[in-house]
BANUMI-33442 format. One line per 2 residues: number of its first residue (from 1); their letters; for each residue x, y, z of N, C-alpha, C, O. Coordinates in Angstrom, 2 decimals. Each point is the difference from the previous one (the first is absolute). Layout:
BEGIN
NUM	a	X Y Z X Y Z X Y Z X Y Z  ...
This chain:
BEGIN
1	xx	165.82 -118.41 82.80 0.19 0.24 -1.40 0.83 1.26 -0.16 -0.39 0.96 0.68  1.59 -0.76 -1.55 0.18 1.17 -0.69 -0.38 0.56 -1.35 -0.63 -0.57 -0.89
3	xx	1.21 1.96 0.91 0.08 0.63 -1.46 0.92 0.62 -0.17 0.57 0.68 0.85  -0.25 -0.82 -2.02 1.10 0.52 -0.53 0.32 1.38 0.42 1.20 0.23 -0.20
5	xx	-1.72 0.58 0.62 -0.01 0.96 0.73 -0.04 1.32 -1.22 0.63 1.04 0.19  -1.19 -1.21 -1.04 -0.26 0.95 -0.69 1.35 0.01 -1.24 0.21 1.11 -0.50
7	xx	0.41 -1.95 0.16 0.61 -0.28 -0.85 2.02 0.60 0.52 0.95 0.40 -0.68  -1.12 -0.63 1.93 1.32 0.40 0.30 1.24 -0.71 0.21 1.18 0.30 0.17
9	xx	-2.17 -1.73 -0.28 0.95 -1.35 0.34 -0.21 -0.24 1.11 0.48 -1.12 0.19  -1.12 1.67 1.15 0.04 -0.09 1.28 -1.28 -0.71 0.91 -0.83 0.70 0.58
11	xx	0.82 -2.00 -0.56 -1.43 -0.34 0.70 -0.36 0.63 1.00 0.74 0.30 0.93  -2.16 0.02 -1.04 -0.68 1.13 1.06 -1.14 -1.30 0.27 -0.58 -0.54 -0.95
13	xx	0.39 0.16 2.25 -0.92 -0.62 0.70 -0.48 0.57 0.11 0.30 1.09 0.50  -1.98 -1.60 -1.08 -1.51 0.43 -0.04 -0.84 -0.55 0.85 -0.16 -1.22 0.07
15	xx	-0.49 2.08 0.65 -1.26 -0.40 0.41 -0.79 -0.88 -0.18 -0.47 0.04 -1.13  -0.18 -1.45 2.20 -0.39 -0.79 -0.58 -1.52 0.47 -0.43 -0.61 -0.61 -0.87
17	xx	0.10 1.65 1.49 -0.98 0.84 -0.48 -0.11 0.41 -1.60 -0.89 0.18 -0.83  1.91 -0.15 0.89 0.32 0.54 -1.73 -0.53 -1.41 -0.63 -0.88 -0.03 -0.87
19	xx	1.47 -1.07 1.37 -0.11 -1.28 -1.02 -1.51 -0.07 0.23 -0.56 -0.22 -1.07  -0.47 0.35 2.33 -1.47 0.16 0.14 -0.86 0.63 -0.89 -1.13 -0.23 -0.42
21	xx	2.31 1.41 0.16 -1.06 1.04 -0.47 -0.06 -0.21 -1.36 -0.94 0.53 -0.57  1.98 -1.39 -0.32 0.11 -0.21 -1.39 -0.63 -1.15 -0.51 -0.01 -0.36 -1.18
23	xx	-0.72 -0.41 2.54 -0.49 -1.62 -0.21 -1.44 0.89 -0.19 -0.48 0.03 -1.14  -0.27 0.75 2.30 -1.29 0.59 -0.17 0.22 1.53 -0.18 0.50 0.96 0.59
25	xx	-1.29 -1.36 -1.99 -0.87 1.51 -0.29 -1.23 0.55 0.51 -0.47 1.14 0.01  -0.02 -2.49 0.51 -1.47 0.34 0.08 -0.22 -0.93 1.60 0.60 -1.01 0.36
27	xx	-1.78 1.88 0.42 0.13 -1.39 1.14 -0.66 -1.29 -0.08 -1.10 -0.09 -0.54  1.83 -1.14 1.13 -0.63 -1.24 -0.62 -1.28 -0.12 0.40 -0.62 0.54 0.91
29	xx	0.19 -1.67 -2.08 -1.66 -0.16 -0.03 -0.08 -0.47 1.61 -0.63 0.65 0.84  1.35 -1.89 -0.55 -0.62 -0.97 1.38 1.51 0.56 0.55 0.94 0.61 -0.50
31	xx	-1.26 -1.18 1.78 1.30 -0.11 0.95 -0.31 -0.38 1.08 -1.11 -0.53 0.06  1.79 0.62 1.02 -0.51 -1.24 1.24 -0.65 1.36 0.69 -0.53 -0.40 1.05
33	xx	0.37 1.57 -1.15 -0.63 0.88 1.16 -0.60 0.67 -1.62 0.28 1.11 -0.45  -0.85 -1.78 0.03 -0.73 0.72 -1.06 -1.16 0.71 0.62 -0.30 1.08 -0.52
35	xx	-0.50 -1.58 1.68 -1.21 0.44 0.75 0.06 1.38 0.73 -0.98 0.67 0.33  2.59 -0.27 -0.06 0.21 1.02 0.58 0.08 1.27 -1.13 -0.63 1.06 -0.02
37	xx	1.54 -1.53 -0.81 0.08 1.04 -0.52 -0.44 0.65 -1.55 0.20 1.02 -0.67  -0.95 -2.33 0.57 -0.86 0.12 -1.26 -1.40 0.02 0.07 -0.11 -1.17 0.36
39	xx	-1.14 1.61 -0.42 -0.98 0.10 0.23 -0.96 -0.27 -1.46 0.41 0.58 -1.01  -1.66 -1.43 0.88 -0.55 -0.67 -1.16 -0.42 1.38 -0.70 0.42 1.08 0.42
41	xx	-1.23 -1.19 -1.46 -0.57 0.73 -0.50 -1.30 -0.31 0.11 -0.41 -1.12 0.28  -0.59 2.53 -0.60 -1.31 -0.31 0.38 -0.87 -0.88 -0.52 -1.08 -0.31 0.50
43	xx	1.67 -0.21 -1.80 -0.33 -0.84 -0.44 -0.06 -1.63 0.45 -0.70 -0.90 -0.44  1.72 0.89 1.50 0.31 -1.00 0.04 -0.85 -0.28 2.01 -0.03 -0.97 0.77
45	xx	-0.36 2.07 -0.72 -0.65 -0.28 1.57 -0.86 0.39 -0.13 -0.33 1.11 -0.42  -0.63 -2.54 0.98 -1.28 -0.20 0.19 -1.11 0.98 0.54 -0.07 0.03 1.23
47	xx	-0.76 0.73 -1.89 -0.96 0.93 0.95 0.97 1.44 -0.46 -0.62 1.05 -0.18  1.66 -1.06 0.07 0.55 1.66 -0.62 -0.35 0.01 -1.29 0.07 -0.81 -0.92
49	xx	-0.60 2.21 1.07 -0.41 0.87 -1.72 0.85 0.78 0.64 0.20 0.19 1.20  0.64 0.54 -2.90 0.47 0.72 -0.31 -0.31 1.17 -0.37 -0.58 0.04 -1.08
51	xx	0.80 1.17 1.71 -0.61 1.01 -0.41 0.75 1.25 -0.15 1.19 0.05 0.29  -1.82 0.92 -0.73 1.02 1.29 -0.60 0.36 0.66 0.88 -0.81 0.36 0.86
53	xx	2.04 -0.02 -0.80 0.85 0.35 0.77 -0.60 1.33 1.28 0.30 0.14 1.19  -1.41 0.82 -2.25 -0.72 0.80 0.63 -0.86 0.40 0.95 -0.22 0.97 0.71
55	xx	-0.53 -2.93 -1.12 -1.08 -0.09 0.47 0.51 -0.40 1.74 1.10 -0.34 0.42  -2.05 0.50 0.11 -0.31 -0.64 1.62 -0.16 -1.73 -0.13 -0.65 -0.41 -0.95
57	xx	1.23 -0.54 1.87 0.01 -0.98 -0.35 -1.41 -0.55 1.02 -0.35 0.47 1.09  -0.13 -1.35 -1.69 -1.17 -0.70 0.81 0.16 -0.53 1.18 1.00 -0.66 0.26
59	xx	-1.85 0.85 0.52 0.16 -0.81 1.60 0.99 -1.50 -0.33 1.00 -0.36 0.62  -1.55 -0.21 -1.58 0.78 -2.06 0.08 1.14 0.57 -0.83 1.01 -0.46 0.52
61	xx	-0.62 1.31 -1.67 1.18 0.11 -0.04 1.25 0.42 0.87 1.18 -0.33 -0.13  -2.02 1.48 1.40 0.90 0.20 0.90 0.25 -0.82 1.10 0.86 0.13 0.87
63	xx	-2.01 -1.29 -1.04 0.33 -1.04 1.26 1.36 -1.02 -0.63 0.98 -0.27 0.69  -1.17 -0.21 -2.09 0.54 -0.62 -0.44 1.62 0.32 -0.13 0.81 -0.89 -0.25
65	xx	-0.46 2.18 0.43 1.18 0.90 -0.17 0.39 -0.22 1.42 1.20 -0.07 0.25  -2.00 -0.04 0.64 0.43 -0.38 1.16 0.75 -1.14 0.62 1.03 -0.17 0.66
67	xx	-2.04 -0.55 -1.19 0.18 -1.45 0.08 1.41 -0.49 -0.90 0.51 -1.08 0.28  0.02 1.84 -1.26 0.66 -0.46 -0.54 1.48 0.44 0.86 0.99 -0.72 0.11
69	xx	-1.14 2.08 0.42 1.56 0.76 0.51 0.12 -0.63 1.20 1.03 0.17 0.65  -2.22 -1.12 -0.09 -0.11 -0.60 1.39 0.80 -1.16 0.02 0.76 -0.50 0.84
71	xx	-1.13 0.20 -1.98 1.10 -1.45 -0.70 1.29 0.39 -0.22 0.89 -0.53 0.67  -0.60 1.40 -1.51 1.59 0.43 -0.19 0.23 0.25 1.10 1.18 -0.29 0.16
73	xx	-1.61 0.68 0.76 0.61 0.91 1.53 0.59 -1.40 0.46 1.22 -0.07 0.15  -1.91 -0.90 0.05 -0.11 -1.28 0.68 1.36 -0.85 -0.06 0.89 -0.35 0.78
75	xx	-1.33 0.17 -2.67 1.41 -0.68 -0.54 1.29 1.10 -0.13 1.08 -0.55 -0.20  -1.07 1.80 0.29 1.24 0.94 0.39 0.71 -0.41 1.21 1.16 -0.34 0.27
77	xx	-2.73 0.56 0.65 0.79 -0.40 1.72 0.96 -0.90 0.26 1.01 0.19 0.68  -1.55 -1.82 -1.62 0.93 -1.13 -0.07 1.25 -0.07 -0.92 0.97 -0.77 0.03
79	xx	-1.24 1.69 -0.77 1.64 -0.19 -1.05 1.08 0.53 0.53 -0.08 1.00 0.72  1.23 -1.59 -1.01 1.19 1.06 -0.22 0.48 0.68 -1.01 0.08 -0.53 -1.10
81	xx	0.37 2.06 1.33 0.02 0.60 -1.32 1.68 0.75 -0.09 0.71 -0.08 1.00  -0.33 0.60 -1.94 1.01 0.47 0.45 -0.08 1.52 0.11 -0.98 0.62 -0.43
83	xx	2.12 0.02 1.07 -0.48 1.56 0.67 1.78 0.04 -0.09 0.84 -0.53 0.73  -0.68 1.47 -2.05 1.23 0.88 -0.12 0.61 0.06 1.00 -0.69 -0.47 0.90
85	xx	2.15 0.97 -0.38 0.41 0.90 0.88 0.95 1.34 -0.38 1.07 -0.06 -0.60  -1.52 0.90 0.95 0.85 1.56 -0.51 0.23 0.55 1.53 -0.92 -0.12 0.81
87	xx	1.74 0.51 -0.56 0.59 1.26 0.71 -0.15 -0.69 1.36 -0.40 0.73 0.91  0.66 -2.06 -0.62 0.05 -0.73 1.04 -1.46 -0.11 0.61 -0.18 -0.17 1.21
89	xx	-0.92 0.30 -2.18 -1.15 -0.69 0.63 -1.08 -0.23 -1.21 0.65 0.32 -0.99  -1.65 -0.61 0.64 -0.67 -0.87 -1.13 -0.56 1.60 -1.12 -0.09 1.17 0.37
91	xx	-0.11 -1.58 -1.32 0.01 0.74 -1.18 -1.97 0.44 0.49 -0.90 -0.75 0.37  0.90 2.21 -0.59 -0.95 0.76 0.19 -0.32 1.22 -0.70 0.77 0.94 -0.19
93	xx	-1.95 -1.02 -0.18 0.07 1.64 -0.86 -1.40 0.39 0.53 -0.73 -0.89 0.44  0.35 2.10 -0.45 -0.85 1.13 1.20 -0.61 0.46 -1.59 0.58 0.48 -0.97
95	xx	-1.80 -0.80 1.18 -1.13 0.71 -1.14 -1.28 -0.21 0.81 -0.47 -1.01 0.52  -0.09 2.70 -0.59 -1.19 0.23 0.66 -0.16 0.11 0.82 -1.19 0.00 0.34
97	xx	2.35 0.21 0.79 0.15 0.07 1.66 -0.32 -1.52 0.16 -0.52 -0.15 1.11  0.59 -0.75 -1.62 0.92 -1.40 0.22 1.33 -0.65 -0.48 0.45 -0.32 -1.10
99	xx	0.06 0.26 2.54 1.04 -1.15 -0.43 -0.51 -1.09 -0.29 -0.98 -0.50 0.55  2.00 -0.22 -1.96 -0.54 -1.68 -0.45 1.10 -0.55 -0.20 0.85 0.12 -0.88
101	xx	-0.97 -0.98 2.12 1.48 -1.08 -0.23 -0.47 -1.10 -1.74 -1.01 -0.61 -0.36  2.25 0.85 -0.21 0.13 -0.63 -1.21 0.02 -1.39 -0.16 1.15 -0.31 0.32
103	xx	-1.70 -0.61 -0.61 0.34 -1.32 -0.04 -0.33 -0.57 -1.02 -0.53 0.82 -0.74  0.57 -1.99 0.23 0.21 -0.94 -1.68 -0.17 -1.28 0.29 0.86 -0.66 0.59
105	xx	-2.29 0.05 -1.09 -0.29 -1.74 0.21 1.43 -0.34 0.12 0.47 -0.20 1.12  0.50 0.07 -2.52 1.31 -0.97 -0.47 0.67 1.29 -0.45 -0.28 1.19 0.03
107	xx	1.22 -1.89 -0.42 1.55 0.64 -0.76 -0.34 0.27 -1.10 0.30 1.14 -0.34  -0.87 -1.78 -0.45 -0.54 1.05 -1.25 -0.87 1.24 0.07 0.07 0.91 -0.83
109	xx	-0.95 -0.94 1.95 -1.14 1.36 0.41 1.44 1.20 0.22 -0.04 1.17 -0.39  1.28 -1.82 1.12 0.62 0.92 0.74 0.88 0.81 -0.87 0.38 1.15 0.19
111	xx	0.03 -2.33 -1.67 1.05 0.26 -0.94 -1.10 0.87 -0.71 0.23 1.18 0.27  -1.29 -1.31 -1.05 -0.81 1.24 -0.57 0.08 1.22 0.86 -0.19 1.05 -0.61
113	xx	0.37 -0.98 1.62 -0.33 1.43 1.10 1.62 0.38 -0.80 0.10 0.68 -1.02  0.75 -1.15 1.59 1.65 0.51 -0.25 0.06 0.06 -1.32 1.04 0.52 -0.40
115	xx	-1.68 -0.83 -0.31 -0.01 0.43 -1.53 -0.90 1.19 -0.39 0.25 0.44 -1.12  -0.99 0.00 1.61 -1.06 0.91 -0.12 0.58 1.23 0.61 -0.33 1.14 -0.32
117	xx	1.51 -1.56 1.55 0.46 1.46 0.24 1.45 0.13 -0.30 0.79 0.70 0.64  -0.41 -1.70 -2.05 1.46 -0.13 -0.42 1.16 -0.28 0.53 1.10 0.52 -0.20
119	xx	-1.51 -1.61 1.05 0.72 -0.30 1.33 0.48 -1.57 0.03 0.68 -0.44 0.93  -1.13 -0.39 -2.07 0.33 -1.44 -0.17 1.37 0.01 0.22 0.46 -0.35 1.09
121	xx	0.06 0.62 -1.75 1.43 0.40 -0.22 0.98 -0.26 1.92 1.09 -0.53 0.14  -2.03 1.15 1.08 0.15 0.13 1.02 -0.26 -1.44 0.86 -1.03 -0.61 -0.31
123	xx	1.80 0.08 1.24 -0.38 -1.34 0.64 -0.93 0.49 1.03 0.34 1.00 0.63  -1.34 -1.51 -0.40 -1.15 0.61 0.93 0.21 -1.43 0.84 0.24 -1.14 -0.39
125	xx	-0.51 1.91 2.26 0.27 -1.01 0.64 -1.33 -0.17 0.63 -0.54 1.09 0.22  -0.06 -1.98 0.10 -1.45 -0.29 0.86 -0.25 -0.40 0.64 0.69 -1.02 -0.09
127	xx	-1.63 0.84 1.45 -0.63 -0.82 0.82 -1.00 -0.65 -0.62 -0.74 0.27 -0.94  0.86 -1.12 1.61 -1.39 -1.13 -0.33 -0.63 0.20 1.59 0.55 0.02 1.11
129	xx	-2.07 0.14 -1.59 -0.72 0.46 1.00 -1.30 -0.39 -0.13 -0.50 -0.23 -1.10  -0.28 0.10 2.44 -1.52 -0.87 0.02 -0.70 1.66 -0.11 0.32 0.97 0.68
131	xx	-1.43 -1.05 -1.86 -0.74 0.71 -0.27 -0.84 0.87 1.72 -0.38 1.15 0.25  0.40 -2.28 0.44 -0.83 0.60 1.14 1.17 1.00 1.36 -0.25 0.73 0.96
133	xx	1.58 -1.27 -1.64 1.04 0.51 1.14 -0.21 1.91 -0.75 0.14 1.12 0.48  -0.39 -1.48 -1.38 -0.07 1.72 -0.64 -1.19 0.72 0.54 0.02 1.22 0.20
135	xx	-0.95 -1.90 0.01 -0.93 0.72 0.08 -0.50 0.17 1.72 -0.67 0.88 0.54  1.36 -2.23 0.06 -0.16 0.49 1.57 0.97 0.25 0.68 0.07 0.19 1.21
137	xx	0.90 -0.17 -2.17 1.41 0.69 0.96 0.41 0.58 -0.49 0.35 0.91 0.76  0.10 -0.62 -2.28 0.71 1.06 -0.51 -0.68 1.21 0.08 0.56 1.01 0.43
139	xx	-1.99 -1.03 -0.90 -0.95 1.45 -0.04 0.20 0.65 1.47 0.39 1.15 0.21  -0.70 -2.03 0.71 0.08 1.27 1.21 1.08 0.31 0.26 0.05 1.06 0.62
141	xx	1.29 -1.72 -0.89 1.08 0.70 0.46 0.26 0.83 -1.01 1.20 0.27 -0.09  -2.10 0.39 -0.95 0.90 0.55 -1.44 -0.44 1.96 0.87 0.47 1.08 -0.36
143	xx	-1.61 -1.36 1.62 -0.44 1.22 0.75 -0.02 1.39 -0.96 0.60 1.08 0.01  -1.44 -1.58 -0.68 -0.71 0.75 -1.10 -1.01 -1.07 -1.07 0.18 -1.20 -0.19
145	xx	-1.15 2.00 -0.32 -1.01 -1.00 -0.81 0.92 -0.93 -0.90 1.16 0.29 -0.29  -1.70 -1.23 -0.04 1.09 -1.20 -0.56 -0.91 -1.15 -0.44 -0.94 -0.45 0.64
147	xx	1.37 0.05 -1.85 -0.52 -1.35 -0.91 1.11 -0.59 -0.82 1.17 0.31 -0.25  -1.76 -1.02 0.02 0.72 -1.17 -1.27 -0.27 0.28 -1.07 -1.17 0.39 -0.04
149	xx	1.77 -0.38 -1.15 -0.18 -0.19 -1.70 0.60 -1.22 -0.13 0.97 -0.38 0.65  -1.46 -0.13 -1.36 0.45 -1.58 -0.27 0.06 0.18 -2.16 -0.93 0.19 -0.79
151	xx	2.47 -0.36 0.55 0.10 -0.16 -1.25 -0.75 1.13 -0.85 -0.88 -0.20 -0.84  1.48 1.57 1.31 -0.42 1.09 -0.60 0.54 0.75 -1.27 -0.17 1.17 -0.37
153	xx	0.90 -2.26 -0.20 0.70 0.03 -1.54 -0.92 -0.59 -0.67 0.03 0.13 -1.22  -1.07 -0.93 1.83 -0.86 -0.91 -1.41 -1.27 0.85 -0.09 -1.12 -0.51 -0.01
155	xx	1.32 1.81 -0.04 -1.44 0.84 -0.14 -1.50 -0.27 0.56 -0.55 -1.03 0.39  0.18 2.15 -0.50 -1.92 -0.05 0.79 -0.55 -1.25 0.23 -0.81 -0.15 0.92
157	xx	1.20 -0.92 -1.75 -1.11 -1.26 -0.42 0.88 -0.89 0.75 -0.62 -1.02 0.27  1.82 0.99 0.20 1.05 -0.82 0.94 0.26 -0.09 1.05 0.25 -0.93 0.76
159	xx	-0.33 2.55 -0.66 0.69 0.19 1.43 -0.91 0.34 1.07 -0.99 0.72 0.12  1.70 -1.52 0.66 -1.63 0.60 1.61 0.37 0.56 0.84 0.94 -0.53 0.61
161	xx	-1.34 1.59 -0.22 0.25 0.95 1.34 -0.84 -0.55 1.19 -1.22 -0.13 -0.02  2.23 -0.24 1.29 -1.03 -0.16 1.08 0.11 1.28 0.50 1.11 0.40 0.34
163	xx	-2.19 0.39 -0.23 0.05 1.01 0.75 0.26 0.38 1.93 0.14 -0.81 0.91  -0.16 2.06 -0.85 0.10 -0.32 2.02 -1.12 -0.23 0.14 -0.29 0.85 0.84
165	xx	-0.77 -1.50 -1.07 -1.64 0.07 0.72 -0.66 -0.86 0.53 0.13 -1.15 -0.43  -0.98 1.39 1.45 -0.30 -0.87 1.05 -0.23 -1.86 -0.84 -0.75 -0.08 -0.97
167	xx	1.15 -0.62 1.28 -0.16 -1.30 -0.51 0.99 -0.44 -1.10 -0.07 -1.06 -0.64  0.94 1.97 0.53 1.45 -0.10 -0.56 1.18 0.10 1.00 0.64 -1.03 0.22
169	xx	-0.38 1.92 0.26 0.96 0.29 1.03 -0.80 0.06 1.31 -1.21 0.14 0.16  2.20 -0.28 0.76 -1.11 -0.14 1.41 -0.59 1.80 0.17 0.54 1.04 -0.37
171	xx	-1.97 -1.32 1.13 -0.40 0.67 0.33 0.67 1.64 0.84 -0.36 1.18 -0.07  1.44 -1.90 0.79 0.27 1.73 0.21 1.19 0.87 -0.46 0.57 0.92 0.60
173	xx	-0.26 -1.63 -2.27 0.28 0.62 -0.83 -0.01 0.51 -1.50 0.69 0.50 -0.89  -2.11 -1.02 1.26 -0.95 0.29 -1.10 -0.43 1.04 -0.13 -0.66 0.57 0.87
175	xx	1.02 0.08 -2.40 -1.08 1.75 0.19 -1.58 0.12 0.17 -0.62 0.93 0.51  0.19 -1.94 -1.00 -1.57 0.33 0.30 -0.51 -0.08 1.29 -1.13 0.46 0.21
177	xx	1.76 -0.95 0.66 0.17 -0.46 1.42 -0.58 1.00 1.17 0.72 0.55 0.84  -1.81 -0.43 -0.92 -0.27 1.23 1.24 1.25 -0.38 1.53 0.36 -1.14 0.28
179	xx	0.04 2.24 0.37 0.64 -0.51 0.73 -0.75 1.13 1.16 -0.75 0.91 -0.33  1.33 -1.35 2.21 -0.87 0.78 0.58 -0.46 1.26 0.01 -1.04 0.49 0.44
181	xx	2.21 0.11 -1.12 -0.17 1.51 -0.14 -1.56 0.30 -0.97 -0.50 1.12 -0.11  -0.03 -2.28 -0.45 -1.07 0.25 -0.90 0.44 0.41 -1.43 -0.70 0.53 -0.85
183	xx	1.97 -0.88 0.78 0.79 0.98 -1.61 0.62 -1.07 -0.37 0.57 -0.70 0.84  -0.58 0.27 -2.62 0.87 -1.04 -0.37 0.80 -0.06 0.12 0.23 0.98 0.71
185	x	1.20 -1.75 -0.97 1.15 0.07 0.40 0.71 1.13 -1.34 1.19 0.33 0.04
């Protein structure tokens, strides 16, 4: 697609991100990896109460919280997602003394991100990648703590962080990970 290029007479080829980002405002209700990167509300899962943000959550709410990221982990492992590329290797940003490789269910998760940092406008190029190649091959070679964000433009209630921790990333690059020295990683 072009645009007029700002009224100069001159077509300026746009981003097909751009045409993404003007179809969604909002992220879609269903989608084929809806399980990954959308998570129900408490309303809607069986045995979860909802409770104030303050409070301590109950033994079956924290099993149930379990049970649920055990599932997303599962269906992550099997998807393919896409993973930016910048500066000749995959799009990453370092918060909290973790690196988190960036990744997006679809092209619309990816076109909201490039719109959020005013960047539609920009052709973003990507890999398509198996959720589990990130987490057992990309994390240890990233040789520093390292996770996934999955679709971290669709806010708190969207987006899922796999963290580095034991039963997410392999064990000996996991921070909680006693290692022989007796000291986490």
């Amino acid at each position: 697609m072009t645009d007029s290029g700002g009224g100069t007479g001159v077509p300026v080829r746009r981003s097909r991100l751009a045409e993404y980002a003007e179809m969604t405002g909002q992220p879609p209700k269903t989608s084929r990896q809806s399980e990954v990167s959308r998570s129900a509300t408490a309303s809607e899962r069986p045995g979860l109460v909802e409770t104030d943000r303050g409070a301590e959550p109950s033994d079956a709410e924290v099993a149930a919280r379990r049970r649920e990221f055990t599932m997303l982990l599962e269906v992550f492992r099997d998807t393919a997602v896409l993973v930016p590329l910048r500066s000749g290797g995959w799009l990453t940003a370092d918060f909290g003394g973790v690196r988190w490789i960036l990744a997006f269910s679809d092209e619309s998760a990816l076109a909201r991100y490039a719109s959020a940092r005013d960047e539609a406008h920009q052709e973003w190029t990507y890999q398509t990648v198996l959720g589990a190649r990130l987490l057992d091959v990309a994390v240890p070679e990233a040789k520093v703590p390292c996770g996934v964000a999955l679709d971290v433009a669709d806010g708190a209630e969207h987006a899922v962080l796999f963290p580095p921790v034991s039963g997410v990333v392999p064990d000996a690059f996991a921070v909680d990970h006693i290692h022989r020295g007796g000291a986490p990683r």
